[in-house]
Backbone bond lengths (Angstrom), bond angles and torsions (degrees), N, CA, C in turn:
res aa  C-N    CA-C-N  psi(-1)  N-CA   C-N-CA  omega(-1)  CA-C   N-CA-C  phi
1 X - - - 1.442 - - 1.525 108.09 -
2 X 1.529 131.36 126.99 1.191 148.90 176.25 1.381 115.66 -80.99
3 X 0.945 129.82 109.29 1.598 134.36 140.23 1.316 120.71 -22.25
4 X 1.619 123.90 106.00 1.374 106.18 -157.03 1.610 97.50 -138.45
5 X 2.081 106.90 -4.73 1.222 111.31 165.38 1.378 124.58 -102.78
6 X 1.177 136.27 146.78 1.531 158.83 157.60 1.743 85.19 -27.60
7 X 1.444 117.18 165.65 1.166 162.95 103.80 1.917 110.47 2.38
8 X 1.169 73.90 -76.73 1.720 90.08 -167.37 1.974 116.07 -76.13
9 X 1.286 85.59 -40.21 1.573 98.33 173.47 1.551 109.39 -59.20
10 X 1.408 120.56 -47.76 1.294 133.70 -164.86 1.676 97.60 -62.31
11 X 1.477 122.90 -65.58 0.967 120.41 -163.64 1.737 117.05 -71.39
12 X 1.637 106.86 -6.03 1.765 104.19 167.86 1.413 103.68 -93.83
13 X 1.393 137.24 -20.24 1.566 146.94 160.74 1.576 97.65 -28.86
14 X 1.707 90.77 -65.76 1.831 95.30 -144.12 1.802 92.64 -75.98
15 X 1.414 124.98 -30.00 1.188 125.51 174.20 1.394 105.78 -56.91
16 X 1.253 152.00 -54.76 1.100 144.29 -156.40 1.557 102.98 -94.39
17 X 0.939 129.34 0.10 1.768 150.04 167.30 1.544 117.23 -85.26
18 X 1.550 103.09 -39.48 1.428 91.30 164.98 1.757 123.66 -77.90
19 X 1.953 85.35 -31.06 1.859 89.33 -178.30 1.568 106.85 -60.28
20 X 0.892 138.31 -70.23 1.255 154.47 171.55 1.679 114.81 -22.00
21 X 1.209 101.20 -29.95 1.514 127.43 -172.41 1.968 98.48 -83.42
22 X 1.124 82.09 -60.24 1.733 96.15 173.88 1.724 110.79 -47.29
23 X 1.403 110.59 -69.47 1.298 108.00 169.11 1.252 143.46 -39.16
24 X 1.563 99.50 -36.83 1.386 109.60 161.08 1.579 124.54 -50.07
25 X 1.392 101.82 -57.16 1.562 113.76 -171.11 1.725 98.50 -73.07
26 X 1.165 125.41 -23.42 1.443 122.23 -175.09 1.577 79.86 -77.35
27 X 0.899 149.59 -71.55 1.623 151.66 -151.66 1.852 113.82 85.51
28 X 1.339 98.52 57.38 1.431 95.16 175.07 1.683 98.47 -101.24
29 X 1.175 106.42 152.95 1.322 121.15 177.92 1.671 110.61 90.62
30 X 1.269 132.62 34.21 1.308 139.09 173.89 1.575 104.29 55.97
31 X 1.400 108.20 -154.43 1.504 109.24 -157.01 1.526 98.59 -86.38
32 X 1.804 125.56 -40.22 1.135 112.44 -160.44 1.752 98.89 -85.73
33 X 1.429 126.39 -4.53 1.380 135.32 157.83 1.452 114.79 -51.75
34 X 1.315 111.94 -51.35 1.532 116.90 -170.28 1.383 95.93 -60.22
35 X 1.451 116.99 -48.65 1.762 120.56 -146.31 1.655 82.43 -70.24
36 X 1.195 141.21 -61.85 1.278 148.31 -148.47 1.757 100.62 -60.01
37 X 1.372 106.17 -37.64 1.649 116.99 -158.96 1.285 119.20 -94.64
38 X 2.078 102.09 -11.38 1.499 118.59 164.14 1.721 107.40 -81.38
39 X 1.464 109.84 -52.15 1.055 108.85 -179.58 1.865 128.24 -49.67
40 X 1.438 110.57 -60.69 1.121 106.46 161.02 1.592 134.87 -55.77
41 X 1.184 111.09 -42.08 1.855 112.73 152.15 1.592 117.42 -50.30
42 X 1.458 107.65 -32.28 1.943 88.29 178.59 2.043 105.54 -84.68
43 X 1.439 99.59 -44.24 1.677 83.04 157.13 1.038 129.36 -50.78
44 X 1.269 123.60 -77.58 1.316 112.15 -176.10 2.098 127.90 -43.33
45 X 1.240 106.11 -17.32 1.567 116.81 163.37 1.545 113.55 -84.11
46 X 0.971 105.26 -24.04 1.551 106.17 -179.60 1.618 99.60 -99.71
47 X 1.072 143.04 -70.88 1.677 126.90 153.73 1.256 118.39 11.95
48 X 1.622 94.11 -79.82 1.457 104.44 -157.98 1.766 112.72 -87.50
49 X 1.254 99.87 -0.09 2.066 102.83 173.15 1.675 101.75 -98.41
50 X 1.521 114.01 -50.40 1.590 88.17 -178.92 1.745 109.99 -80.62
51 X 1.258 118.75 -30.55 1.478 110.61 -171.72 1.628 136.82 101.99
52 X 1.971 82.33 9.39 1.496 90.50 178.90 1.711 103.23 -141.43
53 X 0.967 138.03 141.19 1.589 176.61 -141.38 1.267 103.09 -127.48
54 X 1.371 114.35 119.17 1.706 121.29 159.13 1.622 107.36 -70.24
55 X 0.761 119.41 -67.52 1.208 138.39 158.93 1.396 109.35 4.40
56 X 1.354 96.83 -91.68 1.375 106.92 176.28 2.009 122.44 -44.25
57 X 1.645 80.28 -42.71 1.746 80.97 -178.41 1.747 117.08 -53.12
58 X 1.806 98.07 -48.43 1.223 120.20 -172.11 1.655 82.63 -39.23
59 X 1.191 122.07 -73.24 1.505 139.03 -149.01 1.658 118.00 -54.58
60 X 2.179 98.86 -22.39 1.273 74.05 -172.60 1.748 110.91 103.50
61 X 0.998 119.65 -22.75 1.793 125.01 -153.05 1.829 101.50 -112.35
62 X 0.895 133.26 99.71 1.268 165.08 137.71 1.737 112.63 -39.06
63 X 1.641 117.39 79.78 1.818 96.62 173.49 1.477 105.40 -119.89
64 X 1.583 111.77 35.85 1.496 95.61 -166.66 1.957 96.37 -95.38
65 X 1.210 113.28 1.01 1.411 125.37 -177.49 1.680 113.67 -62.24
66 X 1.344 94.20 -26.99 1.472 124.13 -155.26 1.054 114.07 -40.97
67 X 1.725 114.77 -60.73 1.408 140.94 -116.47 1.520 83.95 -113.13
């Protein structure tokens, strides 16, 4: 598995992974809120802890050079 995120990217990933994470378990936004606010909180924690993006790979896009 390749490193395919920045430094900097990684650590606003996992930040916005925990918020999102939080929301979930608070349960704001009704039921299809929660599902949306778990999902993006476990990406964004999983993103930003290993450091690599399907996404990006799919894409081709390389920003861990960046930082």
């Amino acid at each position: 598995m390749n490193v395919n995120i920045g430094g900097t990217e990684r650590a606003i990933r996992a930040t916005f992974g925990v918020i999102f994470a939080i929301l979930a378990i608070v349960q704001l936004g009704g039921t299809v809120g929660t599902i949306i606010f778990a999902i993006l909180g476990l990406l964004g924690l999983v993103t930003g802890i290993s450091g690599m993006c399907p996404l990006y790979s799919a894409l081709h896009i390389d920003a861990s050079h960046k930082d």
